[in-house]
C-alpha positions as CSV (number, residue, x, y, z in Angstrom):
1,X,-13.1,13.3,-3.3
2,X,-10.7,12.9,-6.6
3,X,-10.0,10.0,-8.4
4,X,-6.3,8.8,-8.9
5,X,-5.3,9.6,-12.1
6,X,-3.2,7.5,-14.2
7,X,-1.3,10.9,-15.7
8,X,0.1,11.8,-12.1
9,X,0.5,8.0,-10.5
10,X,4.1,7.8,-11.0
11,X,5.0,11.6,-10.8
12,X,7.5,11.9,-8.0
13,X,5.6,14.9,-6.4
14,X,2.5,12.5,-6.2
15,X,3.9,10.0,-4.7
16,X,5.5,12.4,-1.8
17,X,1.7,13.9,-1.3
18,X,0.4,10.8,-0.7
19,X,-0.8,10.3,2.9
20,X,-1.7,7.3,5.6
21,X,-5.0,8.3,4.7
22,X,-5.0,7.4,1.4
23,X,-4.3,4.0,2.0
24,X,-6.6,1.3,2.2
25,X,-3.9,-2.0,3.2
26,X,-0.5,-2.3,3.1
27,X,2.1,-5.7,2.6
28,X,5.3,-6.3,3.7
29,X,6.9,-9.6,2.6
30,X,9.4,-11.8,1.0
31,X,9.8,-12.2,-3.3
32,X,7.2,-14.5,-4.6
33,X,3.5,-15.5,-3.8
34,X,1.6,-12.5,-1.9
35,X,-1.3,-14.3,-0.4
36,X,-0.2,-13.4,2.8
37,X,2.1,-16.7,3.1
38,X,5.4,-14.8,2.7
39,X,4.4,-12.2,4.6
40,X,2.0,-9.7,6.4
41,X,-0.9,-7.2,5.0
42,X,-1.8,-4.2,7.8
43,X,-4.9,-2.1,7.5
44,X,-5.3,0.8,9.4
45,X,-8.4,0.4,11.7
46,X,-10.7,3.3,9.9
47,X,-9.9,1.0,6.3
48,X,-10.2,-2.5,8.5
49,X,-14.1,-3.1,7.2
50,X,-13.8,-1.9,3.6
51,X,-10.5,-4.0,3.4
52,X,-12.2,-7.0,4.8
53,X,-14.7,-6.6,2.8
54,X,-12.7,-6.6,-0.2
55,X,-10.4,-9.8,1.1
56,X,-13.5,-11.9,1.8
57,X,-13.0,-12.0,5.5
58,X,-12.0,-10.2,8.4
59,X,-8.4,-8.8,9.3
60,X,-7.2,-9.9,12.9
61,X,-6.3,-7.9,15.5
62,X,-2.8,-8.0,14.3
63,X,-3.3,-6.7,11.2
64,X,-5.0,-3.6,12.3
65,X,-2.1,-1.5,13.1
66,X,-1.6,2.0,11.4
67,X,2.2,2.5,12.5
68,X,3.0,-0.3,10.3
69,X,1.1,1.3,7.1
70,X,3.0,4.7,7.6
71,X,6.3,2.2,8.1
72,X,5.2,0.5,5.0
73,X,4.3,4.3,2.6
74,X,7.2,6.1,4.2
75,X,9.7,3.1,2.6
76,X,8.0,3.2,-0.7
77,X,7.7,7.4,-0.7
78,X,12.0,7.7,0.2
79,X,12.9,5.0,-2.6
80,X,13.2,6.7,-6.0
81,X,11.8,3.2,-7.8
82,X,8.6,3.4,-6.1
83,X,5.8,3.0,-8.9
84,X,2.1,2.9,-9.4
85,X,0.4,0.0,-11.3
86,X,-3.2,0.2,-12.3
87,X,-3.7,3.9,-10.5
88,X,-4.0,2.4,-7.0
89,X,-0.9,-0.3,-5.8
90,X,2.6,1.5,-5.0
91,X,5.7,-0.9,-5.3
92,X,9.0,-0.8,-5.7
93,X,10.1,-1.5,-9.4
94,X,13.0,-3.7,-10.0
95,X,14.0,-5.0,-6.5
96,X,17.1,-6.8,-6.1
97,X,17.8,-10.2,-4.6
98,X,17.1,-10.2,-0.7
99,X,14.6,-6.6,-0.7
100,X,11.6,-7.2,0.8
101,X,7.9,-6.8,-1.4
102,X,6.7,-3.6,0.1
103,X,3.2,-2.5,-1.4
104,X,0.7,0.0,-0.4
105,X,-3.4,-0.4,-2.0
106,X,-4.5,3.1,-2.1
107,X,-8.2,3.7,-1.5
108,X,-10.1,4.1,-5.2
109,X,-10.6,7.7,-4.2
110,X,-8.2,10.0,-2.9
111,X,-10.1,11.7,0.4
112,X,-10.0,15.6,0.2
């Protein structure tokens, strides 16, 4: 496995490598408050325990649904203001009134 690394997080050509299987959770939501309140997180069902772990307690069956990840990276990899904050969240920088928060959690370590 290899670490993120800050150098290439918000490289273009990184951000097009990255895979459904780098992702540990994704959100899709309205501006404001990401609790889960404005919106939805998705895990994919091979990341549902790790993620669970992480959130405290367990995603539902709802919430465990891959397609909506890959909806969720393939946004953020076509929009050119797609960033990466602390080496693991992608987002879209500087959204405008009305866009949705899209954010993908990569895993810690990028799998090989």
């Amino acid at each position: 496995m290899t670490d993120y690394s800050d150098e290439l997080a918000n490289d273009p050509a990184f951000v097009q490598s990255l895979r459904l299987e780098d992702v540990l959770k994704a959100y899709d939501g309205r501006r404001g408050c990401m609790c889960g309140c404005n919106g939805r997180y998705y895990v994919r069902p091979e990341t549902k325990a790790q993620a669970s772990e992480k959130r405290g307690y367990p995603y539902t069956a709802a919430e465990v649904d891959a397609v909506e990840v890959a909806r969720i990276l393939d946004a953020l990899k076509a929009d050119s203001r797609t960033r990466i904050q602390d080496g693991s969240i992608l987002f879209i920088e500087d959204r405008q009134p009305g866009e949705r928060n899209l954010v993908v959690y990569l895993l810690k370590e990028r799998p090989a």
